[in-house]
Kinemage of the C-alpha trace (Angstrom):
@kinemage 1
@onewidth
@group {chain A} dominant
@subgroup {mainchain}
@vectorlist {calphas} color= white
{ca unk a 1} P 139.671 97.003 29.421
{ca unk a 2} L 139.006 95.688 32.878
{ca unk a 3} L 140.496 92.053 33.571
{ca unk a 4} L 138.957 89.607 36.048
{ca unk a 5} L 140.016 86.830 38.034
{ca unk a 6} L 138.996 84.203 40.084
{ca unk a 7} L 140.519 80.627 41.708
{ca unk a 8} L 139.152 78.456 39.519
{ca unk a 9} L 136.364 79.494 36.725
{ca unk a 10} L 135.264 75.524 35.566
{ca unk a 11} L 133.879 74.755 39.493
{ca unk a 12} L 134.300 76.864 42.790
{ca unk a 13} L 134.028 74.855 46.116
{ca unk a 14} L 133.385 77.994 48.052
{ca unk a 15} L 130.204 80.485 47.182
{ca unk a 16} L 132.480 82.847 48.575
{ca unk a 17} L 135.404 83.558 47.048
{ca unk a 18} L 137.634 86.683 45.883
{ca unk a 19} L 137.768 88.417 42.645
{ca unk a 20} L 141.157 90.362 41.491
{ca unk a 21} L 140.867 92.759 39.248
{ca unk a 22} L 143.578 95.130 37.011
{ca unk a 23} L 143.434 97.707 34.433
{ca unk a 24} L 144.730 97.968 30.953
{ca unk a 25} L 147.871 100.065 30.469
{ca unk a 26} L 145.007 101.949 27.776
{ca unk a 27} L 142.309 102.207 30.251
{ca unk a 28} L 144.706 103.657 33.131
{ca unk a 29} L 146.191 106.252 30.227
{ca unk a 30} L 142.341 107.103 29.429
{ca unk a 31} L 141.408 107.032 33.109
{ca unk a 32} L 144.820 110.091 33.504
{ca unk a 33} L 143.315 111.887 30.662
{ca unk a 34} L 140.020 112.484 31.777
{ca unk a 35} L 141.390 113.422 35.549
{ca unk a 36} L 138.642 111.274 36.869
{ca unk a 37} L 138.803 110.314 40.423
{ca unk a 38} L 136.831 108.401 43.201
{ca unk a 39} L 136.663 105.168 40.311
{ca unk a 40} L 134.840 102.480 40.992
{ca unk a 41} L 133.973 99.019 40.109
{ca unk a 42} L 130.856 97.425 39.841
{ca unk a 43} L 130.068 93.731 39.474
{ca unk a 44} L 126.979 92.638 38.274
{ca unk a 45} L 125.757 88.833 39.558
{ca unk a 46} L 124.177 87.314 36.523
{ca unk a 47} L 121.769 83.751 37.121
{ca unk a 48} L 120.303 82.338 34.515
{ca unk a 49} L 118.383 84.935 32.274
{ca unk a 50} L 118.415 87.740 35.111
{ca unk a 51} L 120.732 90.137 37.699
{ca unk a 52} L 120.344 88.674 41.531
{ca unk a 53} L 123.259 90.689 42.764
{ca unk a 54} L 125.341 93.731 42.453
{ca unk a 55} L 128.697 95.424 44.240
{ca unk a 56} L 130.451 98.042 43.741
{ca unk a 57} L 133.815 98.565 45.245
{ca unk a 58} L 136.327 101.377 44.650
{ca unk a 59} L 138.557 100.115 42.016
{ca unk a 60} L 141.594 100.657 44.887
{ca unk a 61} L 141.296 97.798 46.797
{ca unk a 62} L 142.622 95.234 43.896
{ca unk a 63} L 140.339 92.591 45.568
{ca unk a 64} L 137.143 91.987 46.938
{ca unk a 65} L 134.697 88.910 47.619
{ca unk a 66} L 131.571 87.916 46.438
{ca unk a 67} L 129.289 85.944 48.103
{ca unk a 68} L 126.646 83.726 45.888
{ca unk a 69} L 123.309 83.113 46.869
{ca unk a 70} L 122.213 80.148 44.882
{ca unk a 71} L 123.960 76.779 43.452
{ca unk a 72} L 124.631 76.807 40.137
{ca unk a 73} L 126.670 78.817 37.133
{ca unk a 74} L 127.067 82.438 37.373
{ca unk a 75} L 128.426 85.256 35.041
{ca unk a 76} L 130.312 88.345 36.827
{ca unk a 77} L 129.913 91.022 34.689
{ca unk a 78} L 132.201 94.054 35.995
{ca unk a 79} L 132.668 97.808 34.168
{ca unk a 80} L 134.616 101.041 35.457
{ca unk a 81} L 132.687 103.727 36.578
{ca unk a 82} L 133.171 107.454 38.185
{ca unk a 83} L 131.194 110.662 38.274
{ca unk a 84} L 132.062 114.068 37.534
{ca unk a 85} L 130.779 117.078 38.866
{ca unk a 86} L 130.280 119.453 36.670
{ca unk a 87} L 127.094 121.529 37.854
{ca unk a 88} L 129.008 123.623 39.997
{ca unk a 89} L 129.660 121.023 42.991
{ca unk a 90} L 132.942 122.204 44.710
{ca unk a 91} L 135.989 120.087 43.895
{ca unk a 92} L 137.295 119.566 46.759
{ca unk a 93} L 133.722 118.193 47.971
{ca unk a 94} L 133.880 115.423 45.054
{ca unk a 95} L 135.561 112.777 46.809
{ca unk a 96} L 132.731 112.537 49.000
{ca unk a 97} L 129.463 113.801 47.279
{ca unk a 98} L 130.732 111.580 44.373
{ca unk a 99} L 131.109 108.262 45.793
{ca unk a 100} L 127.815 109.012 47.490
{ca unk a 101} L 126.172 109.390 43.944
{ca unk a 102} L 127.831 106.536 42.646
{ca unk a 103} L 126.233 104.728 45.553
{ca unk a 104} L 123.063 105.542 44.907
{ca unk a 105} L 122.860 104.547 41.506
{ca unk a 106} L 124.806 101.752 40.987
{ca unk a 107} L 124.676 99.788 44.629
{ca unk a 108} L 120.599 100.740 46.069
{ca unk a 109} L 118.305 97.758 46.612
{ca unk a 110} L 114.832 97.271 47.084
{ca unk a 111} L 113.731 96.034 50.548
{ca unk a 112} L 114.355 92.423 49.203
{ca unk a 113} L 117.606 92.850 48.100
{ca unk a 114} L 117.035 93.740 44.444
{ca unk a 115} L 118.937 96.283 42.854
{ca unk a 116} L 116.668 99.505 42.141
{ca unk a 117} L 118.182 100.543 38.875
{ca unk a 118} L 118.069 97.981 36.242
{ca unk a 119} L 121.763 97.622 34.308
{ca unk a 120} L 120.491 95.647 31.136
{ca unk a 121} L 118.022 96.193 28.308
{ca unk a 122} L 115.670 93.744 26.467
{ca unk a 123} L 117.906 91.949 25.036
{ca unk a 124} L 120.424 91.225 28.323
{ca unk a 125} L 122.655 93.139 26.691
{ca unk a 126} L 124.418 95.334 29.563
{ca unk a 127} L 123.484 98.668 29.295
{ca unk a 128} L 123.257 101.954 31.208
{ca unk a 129} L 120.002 103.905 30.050
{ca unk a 130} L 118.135 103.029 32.909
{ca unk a 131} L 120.357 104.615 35.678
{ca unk a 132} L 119.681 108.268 36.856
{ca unk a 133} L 121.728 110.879 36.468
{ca unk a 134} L 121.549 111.824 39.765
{ca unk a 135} L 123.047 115.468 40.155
{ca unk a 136} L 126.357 114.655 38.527
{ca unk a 137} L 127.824 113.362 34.910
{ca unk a 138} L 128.654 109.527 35.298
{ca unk a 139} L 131.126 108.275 33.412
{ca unk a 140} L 132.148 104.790 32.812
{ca unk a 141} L 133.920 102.699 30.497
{ca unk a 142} L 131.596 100.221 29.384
{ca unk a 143} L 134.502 97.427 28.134
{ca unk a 144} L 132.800 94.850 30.205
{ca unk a 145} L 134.876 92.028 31.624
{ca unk a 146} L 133.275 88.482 31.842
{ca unk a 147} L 133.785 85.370 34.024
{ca unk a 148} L 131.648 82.517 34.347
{ca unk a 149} L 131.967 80.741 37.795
{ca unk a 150} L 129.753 77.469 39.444
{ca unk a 151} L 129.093 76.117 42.495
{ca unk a 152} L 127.329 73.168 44.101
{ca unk a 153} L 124.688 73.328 45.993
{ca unk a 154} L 126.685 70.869 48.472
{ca unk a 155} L 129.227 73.489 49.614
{ca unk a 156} L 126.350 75.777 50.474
{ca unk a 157} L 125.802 75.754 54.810
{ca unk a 158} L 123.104 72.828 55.427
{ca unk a 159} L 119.706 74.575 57.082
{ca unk a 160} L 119.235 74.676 60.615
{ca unk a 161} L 116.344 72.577 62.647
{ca unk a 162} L 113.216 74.359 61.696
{ca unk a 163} L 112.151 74.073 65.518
{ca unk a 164} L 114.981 76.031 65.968
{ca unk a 165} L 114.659 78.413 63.820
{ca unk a 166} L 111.553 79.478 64.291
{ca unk a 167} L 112.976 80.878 67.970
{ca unk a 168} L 116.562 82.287 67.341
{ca unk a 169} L 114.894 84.235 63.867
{ca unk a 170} L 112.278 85.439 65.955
{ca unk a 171} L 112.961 88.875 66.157
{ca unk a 172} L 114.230 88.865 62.701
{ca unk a 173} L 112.932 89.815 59.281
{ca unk a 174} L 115.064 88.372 56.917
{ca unk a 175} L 116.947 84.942 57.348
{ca unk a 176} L 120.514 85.086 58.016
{ca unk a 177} L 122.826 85.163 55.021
{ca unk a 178} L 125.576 82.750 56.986
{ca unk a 179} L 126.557 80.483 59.367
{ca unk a 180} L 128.244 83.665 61.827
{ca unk a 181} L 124.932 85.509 61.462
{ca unk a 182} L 122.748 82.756 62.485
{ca unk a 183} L 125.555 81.840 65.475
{ca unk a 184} L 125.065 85.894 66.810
{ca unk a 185} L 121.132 85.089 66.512
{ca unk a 186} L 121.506 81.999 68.371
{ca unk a 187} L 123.695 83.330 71.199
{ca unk a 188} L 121.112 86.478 71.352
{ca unk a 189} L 118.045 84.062 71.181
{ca unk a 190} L 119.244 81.634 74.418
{ca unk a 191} L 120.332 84.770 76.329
{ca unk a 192} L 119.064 88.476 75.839
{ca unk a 193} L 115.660 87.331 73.818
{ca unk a 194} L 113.912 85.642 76.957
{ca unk a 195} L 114.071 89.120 78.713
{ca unk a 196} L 113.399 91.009 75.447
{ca unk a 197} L 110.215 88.981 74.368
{ca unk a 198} L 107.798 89.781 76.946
{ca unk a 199} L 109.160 93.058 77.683
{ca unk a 200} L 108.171 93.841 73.263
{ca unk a 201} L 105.089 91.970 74.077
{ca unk a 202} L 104.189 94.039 77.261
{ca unk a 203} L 104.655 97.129 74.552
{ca unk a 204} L 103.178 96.059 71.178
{ca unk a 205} L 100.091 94.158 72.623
{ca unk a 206} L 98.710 97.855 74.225
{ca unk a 207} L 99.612 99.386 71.011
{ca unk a 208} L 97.556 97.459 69.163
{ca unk a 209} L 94.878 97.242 71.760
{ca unk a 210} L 94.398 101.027 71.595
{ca unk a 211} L 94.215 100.960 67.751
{ca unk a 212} L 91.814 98.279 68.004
{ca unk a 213} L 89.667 100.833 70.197
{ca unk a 214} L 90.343 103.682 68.245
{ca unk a 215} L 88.774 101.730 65.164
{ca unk a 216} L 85.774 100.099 67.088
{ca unk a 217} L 84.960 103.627 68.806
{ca unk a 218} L 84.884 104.749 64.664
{ca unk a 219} L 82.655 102.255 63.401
{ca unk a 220} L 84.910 100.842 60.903
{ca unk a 221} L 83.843 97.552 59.427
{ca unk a 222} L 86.979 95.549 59.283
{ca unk a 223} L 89.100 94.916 62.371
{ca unk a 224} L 90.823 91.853 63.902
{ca unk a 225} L 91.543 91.012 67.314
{ca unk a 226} L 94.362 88.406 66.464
{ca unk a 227} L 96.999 90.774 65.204
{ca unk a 228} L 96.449 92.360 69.270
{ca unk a 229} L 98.683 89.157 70.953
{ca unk a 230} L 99.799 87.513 67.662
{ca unk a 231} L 102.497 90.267 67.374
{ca unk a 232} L 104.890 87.922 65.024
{ca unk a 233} L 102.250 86.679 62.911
{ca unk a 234} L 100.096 89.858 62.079
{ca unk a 235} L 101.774 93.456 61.060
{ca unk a 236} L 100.833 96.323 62.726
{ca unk a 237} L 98.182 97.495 59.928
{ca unk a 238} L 96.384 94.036 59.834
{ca unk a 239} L 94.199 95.289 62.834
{ca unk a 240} L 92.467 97.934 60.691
{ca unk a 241} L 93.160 97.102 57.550
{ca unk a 242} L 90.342 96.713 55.055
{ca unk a 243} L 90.926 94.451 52.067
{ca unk a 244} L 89.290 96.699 49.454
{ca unk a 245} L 88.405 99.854 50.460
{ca unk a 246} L 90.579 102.979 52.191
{ca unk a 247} L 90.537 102.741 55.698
{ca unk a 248} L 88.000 106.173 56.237
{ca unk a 249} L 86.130 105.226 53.266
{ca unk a 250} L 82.547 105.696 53.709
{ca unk a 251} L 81.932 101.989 52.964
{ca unk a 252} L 83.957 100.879 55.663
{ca unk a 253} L 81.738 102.428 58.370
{ca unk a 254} L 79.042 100.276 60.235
{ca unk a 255} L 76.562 103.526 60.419
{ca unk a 256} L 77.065 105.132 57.405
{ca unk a 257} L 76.614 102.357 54.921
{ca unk a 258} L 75.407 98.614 55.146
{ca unk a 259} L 77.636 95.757 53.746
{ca unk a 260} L 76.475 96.106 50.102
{ca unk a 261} L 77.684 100.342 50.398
{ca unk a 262} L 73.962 101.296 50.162
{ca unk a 263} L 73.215 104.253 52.599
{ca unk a 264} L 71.998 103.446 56.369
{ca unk a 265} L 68.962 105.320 58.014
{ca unk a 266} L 69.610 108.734 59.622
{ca unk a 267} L 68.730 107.025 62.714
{ca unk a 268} L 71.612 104.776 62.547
{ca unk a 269} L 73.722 107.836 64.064
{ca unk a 270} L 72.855 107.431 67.451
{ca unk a 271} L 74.293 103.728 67.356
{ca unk a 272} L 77.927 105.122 66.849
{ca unk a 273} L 80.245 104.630 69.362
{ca unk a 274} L 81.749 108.265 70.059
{ca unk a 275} L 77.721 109.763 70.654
{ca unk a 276} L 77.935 107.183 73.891
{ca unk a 277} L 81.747 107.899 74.282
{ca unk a 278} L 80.746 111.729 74.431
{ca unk a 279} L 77.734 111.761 76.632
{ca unk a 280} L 79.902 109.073 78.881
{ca unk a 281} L 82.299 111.539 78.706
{ca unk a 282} L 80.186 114.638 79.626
{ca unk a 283} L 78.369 112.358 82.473
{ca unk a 284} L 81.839 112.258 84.110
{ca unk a 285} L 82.938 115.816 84.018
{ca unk a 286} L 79.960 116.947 85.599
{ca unk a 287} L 80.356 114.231 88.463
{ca unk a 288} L 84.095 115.214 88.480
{ca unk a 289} L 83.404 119.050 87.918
{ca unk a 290} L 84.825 120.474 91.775
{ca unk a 291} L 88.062 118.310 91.454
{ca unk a 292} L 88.753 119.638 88.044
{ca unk a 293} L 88.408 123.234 89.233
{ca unk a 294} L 91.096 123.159 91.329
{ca unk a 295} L 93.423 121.062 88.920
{ca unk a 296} L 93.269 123.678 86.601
{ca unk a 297} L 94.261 126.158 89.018
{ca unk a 298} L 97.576 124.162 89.687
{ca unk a 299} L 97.632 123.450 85.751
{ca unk a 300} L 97.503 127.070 85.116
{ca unk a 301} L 100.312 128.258 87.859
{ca unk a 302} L 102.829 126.091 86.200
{ca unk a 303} L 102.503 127.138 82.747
{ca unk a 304} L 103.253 130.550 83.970
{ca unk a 305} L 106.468 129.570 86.026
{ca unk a 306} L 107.304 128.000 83.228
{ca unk a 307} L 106.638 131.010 80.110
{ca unk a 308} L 108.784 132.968 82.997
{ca unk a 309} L 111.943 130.531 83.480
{ca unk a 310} L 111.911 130.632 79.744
{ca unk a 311} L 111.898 134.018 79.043
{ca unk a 312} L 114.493 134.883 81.036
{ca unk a 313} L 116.637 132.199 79.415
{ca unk a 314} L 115.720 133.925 75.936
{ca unk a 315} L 117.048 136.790 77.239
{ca unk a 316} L 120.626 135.691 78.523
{ca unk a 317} L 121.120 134.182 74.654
{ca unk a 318} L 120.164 137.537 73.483
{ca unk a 319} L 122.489 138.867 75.822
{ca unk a 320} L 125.164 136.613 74.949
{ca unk a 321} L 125.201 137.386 71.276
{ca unk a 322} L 124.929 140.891 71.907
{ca unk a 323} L 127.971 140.775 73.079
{ca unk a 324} L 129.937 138.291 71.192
{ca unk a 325} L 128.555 141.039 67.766
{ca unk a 326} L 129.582 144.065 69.447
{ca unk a 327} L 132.913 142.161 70.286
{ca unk a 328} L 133.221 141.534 66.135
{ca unk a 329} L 131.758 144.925 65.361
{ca unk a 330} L 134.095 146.899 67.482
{ca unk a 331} L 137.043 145.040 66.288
{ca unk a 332} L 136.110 146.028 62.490
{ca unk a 333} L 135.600 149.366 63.307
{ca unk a 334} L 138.986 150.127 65.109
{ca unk a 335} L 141.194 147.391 62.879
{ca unk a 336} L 141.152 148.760 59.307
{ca unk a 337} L 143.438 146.116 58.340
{ca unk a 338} L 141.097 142.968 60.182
{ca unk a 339} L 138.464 142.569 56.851
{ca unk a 340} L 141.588 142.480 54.575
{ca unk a 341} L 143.818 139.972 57.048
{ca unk a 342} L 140.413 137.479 56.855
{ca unk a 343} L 140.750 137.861 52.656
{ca unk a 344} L 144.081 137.040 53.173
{ca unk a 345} L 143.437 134.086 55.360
{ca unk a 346} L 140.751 133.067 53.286
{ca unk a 347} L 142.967 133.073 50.286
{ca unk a 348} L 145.415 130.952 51.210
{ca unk a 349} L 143.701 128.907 52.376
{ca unk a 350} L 142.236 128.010 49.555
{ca unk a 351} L 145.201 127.818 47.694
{ca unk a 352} L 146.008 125.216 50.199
{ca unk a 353} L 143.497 123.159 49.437
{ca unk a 354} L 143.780 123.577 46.239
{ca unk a 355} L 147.301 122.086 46.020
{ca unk a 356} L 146.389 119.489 48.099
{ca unk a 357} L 143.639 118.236 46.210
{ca unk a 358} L 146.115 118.240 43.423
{ca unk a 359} L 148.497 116.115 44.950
{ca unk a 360} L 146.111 113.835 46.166
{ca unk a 361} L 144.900 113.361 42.175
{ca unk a 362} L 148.666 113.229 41.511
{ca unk a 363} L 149.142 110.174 44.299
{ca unk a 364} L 146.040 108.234 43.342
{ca unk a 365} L 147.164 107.381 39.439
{ca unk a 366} L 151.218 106.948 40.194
{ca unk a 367} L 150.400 105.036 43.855
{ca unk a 368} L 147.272 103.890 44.148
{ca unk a 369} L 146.176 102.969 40.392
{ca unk a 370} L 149.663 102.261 39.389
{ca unk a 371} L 149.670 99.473 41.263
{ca unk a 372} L 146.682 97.961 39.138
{ca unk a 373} L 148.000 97.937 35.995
{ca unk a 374} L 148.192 94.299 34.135
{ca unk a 375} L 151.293 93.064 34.092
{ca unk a 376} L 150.982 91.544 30.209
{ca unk a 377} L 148.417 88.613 29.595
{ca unk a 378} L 149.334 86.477 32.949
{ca unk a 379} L 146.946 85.408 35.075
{ca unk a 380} L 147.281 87.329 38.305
{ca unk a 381} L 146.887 85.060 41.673
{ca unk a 382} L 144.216 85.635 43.345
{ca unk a 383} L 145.348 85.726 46.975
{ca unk a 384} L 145.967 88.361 49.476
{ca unk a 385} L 149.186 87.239 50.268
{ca unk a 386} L 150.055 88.044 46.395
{ca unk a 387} L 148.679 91.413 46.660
{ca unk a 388} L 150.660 94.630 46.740
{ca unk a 389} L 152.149 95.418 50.247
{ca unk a 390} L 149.864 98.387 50.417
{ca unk a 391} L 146.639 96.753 49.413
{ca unk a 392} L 146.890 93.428 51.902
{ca unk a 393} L 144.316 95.319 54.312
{ca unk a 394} L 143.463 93.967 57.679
{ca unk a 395} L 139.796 94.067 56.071
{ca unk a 396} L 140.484 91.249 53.038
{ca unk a 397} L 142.491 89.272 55.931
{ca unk a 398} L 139.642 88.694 58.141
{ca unk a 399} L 137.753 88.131 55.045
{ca unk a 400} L 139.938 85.249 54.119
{ca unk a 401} L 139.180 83.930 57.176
{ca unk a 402} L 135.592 84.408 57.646
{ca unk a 403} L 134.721 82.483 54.455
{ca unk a 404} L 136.488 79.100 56.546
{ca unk a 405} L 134.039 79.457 59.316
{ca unk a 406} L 131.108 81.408 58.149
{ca unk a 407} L 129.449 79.037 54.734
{ca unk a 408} L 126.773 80.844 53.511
{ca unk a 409} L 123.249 79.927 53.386
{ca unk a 410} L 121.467 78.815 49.909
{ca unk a 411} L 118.207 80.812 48.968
């Protein structure tokens, strides 16, 4: 099975902190016999009765670290897990289609951070019925391995001013998830923001100025004007948006209905707004009708430069691949041996990539997943200086030194 490990399971002074995990000498024998490739690991963030987070992280990398999002005692929860296509993907396409599928199911969240596919059943027991199979066979050895780890909500980053706050997350939807984030925000807020502010003001505010017109000139019932300047406060949709009925329901127009839904007069229709738009409108092309004579003169000449330029650019393609076909045509014709040279071609090169992909399946069980094999009952440290050579990545270095500088903040 699967082995975690962490620095210190009884009380963690860091909500983030790395994980090391290794394989079974069993599970990397079972892992050669089914050929599977592109293996990953997920870790499932257990609080209290309920998932809050999941990762998944090819199984490669030896090490990886998790950031908590709440004080208190956790359970990791971590299984193997691959797919294999076998509806008639192309192999050498699996590496990538694979780990994209994998993706999908195991590691997509909801807009507020919630995994989309739930991993447990009714009774919390870990389980995998719920996850699509989404266009290939997953696979997974469900040995799960378990660590409980805690942390206080002291070593958690303390909140900034909220008069502060209010400014440098301005422009932002979510809160930031660390200190670093919230130090980018705040450099951004007291620099770029004061010239970006009005400028998304000078944009949004006729936005939703013209919907506001739009849905006066249509007699709908509910609009605001606040959501017009209070661009921050409102969304978009809060100008026109009714809070029971669709927005072209009948009910929601002033002439068609009154505010109980009952049916208006017939002579209500002259009230609406587009009759006096239209006969406004009609009032003004006759006043304007000379003027618009002659636009539409001009109007007219340039479409037809224009149909003409782009003609004759239709043509020269046309001409172009003319050629290029008679070029490949001509070459058939008078090379008997040219259709059998491209089989040939074709061939081996396919046999090339065929033995490629073979020793790359070859290289990641004796390199790569050698490598992860427990090494009896010990515990393994979990450092990256401790790592293998090969898996001490610039990317788990600057991790190791992010989670000095950058504490996270506490839900």
């Amino acid at each position: 099975m699967l082995r975690l490990f962490v620095d210190n399971t009884k009380s963690l002074v860091d909500p983030v902190f790395p994980v090391r995990w290794c394989l079974c000498p069993g599970d990397w024998e079972e892992l050669r016999k089914r050929n599977a490739q592109n293996i990953h690991v997920v870790i499932s963030v257990v609080y209290g009765d309920r998932e809050v987070d999941r990762h998944m992280f090819p199984i490669d990398r030896a090490m990886e670290y998790i950031r908590l999002r709440r004080a208190g005692t956790h359970t990791l929860n971590a299984f193997v897990v691959w797919c294999e296509d076998d509806w008639g993907h192309p192999r050498e396409d699996r590496s990538k289609s694979g780990k994209q599928r994998l993706r999908q199911a195991f590691a997509s969240k909801e807009a507020n951070g919630v995994p989309t596919y739930n991993l447990y059943d009714g009774n919390d027991e870990l389980s995998l019925l719920n996850i699509p199979q989404i266009d290939c066979r997953l696979k997974y050895l469900l040995d799960v391995a378990s660590v409980n780890v805690e942390v206080g909500a002291e070593f958690f980053a303390p909140e900034p001013p909220e008069w502060e706050k209010k400014w440098v997350n301005l422009l932002f939807s979510r809160k930031p998830v660390d200190q670093c984030a919230y130090r980018r925000r705040r450099i951004f807020a007291y620099t770029l923001q004061f010239v970006l502010v009005p400028l998304i003001f000078a944009v949004k505010c006729p936005i939703r100025l013209t919907a506001l017109l739009f849905t006066i000139l249509t007699a709908r019932r509910y609009w605001k004007f606040a959501p017009v300047f209070r661009i921050w406060t409102y969304r978009f949709e809060d100008v026109w948006d009714p809070p029971t009925t669709m927005y072209w329901h009948p009910r929601n127009n002033l002439v068609l209905r009154d505010k109980e839904g009952n049916k208006r007069n017939s002579l209500f229709l002259f009230l609406h707004p587009c009759l006096w738009l239209a006969v406004a409108g009609v009032a003004a092309s006759v006043w304007a009708y000379w003027g618009f004579v002659s636009a539409i003169g001009a109007w007219l000449g340039m479409a037809v430069s224009w149909l003409v330029v782009e003609a004759w650019l239709y043509l020269l393609v046309l001409v172009v691949v003319g050629i290029i076909a008679a070029y490949k045509l001509a070459k058939y014709l008078y090379d008997p041996d040219y259709h059998h040279r491209q089989l040939q071609r074709a061939e081996k090169l396919k046999e090339e990539r065929e033995a490629a992909r073979k020793r790359r399946e070859d290289e990641y069980f004796t390199v790569s997943l050698q490598e992860l094999v427990c090494p009896g009952d010990r515990q393994l440290p979990v450092i990256v200086s401790e790592l293998p050579v090969s898996r001490r990545t610039f990317r788990l270095r600057f991790q190791e030194l992010k989670k000095k500088v950058c504490r996270p903040f506490a839900l």
